[in-house]
C-alpha positions as CSV (number, residue, x, y, z in Angstrom):
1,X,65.7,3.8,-66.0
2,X,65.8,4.4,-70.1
3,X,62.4,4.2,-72.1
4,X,62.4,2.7,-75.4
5,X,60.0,2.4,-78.4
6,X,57.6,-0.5,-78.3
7,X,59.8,-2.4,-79.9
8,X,60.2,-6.2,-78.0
9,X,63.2,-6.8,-80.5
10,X,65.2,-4.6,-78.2
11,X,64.8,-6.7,-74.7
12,X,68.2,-8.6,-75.7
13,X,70.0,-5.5,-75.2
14,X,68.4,-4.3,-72.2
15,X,69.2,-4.5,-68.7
16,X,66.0,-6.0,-67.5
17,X,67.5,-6.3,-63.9
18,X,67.5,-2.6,-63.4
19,X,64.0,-2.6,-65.2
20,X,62.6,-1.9,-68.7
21,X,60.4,0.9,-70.1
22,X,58.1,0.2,-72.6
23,X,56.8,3.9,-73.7
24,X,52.9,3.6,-74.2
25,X,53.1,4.2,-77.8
26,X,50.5,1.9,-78.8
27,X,49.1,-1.9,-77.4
28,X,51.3,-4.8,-75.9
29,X,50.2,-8.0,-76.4
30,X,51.5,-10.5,-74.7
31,X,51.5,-14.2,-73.9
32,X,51.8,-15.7,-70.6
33,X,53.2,-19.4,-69.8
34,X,53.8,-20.9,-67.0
35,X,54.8,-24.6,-65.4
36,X,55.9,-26.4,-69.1
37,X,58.0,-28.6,-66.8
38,X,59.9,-30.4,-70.2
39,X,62.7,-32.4,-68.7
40,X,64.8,-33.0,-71.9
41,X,65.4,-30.5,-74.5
42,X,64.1,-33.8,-77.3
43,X,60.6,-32.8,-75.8
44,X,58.8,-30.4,-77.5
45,X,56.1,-27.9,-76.2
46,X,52.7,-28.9,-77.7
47,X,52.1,-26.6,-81.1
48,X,49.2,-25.3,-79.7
49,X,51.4,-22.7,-77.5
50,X,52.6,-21.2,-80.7
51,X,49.4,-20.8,-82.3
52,X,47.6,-19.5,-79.1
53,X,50.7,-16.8,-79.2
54,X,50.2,-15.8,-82.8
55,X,50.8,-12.3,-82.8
56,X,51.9,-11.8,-79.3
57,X,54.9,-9.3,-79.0
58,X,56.5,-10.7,-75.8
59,X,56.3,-13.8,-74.0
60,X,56.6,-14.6,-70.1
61,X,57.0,-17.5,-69.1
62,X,56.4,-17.7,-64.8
63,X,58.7,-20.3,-64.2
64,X,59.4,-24.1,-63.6
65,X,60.8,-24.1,-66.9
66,X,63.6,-26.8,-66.6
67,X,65.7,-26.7,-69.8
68,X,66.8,-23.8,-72.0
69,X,65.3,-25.3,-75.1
70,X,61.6,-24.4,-73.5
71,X,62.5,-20.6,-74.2
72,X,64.5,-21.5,-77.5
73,X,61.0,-22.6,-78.8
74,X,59.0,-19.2,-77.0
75,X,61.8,-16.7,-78.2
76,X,61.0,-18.2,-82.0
77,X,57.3,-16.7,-81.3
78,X,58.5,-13.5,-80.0
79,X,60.8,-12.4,-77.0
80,X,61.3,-14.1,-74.1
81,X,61.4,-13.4,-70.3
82,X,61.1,-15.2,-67.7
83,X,61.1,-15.8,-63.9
84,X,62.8,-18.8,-61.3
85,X,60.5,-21.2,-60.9
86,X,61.3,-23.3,-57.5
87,X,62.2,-26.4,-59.7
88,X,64.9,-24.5,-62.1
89,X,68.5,-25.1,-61.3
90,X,71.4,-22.7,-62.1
91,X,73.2,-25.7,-63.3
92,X,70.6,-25.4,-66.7
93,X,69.4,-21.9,-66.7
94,X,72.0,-19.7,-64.9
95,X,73.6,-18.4,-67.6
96,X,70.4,-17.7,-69.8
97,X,69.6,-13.8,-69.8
98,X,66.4,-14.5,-70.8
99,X,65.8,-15.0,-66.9
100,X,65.2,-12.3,-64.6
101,X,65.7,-12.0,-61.1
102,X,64.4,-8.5,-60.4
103,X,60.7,-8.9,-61.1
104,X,59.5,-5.9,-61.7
105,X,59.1,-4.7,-65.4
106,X,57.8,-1.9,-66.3
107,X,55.5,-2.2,-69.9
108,X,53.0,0.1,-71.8
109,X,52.7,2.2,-68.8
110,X,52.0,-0.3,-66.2
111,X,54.4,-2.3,-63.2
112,X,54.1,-5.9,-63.9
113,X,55.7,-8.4,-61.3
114,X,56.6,-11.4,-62.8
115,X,57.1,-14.3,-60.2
116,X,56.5,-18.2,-59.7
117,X,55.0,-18.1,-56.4
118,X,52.2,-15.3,-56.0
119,X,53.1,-13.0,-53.3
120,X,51.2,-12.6,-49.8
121,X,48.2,-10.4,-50.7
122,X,49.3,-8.3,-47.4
123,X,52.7,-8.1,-49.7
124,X,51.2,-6.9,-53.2
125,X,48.9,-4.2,-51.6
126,X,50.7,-3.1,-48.4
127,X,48.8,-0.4,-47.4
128,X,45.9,-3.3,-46.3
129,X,48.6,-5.1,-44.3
130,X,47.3,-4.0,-40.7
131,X,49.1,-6.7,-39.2
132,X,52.7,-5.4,-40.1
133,X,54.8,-2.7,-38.2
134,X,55.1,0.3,-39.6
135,X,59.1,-0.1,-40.8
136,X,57.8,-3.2,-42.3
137,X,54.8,-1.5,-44.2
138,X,57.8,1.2,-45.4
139,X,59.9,-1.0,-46.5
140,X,57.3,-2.7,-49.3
141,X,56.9,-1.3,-53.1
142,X,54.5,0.0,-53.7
143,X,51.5,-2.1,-55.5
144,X,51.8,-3.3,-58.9
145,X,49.2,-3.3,-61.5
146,X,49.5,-6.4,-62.4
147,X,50.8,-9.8,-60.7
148,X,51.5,-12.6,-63.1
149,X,52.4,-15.8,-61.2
150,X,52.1,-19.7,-61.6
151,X,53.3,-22.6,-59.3
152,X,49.8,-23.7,-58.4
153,X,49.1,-25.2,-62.0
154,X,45.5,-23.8,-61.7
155,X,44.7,-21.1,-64.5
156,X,43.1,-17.8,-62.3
157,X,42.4,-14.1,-62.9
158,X,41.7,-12.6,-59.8
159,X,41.2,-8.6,-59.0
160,X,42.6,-7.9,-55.7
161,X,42.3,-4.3,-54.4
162,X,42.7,-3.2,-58.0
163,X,45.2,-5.2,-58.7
164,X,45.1,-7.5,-61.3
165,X,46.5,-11.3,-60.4
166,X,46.9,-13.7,-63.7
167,X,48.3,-17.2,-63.2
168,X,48.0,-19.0,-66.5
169,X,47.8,-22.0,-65.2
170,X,50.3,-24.9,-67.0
171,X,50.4,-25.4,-70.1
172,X,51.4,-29.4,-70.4
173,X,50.8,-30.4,-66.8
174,X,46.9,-28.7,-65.5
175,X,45.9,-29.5,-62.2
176,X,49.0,-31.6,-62.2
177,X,48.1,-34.2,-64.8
178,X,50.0,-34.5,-68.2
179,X,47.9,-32.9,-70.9
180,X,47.5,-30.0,-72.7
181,X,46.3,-27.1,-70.4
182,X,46.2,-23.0,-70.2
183,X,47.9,-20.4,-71.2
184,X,46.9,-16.5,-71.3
185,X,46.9,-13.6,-73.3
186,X,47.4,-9.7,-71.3
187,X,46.5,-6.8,-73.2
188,X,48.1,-3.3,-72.3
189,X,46.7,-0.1,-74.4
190,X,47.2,3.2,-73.1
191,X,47.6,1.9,-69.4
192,X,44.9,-0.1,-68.9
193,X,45.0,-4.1,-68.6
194,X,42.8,-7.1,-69.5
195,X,43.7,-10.8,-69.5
196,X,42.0,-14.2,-70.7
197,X,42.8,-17.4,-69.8
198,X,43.2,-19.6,-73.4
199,X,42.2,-23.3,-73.0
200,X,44.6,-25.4,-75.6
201,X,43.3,-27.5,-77.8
């Protein structure tokens, strides 16, 4: 796996299915999205995504995304990756690099897994699994530091065993209803992590 400087302009060129290196050489801010569900690319994400972002240096977006035009508008905030959501097709998004199907990235130092559906928590922290055999328990990665998940359209930040679980909730449908939600913001200096859920307004 190559490192490269922080530097999210490079993520086009990189092979995020065998996974990308951030070197810690300084903080990672980035912007997390989840569950825009826009079903025509004449509908627009709400402006507020963009200036909750300001300043971000890499967006991901955790899926049930529906057409391309949803990361054309991300990707002109900063660079975009993002994860299948059970509600994308390959018919609209298949050929889009911008979507990852390894979810593991590796940024500022930390393992991130990027996902629609949260894992089982017997999954993210095997080692607490005592209900698995032991191939089973051999066969799982090791723990992540940080999950980031949506599906549920409920914003959460949960610490689990130590490892940090963000879903950011939807951004245009919250709790299922259509108006403006949540996003979040995930800060990585030197290793360590904190996220915030945003309210948009």
């Amino acid at each position: 796996m190559k490192q490269f400087k922080c530097d999210p302009l490079l993520a086009p060129a990189v092979d995020w299915q065998a996974g990308f290196v951030y070197s810690s050489c300084g903080k990672l801010l980035i912007g997390l999205i989840s569950d825009t569900h826009i079903a025509t690319p004449d509908e627009k994400l709400p402006p507020q995504i963009a200036a909750a972002f300001d300043g971000v240096d890499l967006i991901l977006h955790a899926g049930d995304i529906w057409v391309p035009s949803v990361l054309d508008e991300l990707e002109a905030i900063a660079p975009v990756k993002a994860a299948w959501g059970d509600d994308d097709i390959e018919a609209d998004l298949g050929g889009d690099d911008r979507m990852i199907s390894d979810r593991v990235l590796s940024l500022g130092g930390i393992t991130l897994w990027l996902t629609h559906i949260k894992p089982p928590y017997g999954y993210i922290v095997p080692r607490e699994n005592r209900f698995a055999s032991r191939h089973i328990i051999e066969e799982l990665p090791d723990p992540p530091d940080v999950v980031v998940s949506g599906h549920t359209h409920s914003a959460r930040i949960e610490d689990y065993k130590g490892v940090l679980l963000v879903n950011p909730g939807s951004a245009t449908w919250p709790e299922y209803l259509p108006k403006l939600g949540t996003v979040a913001l995930l800060t990585i200096d030197s290793g360590e992590v904190e996220a915030r859920i945003v309210r948009l307004e």
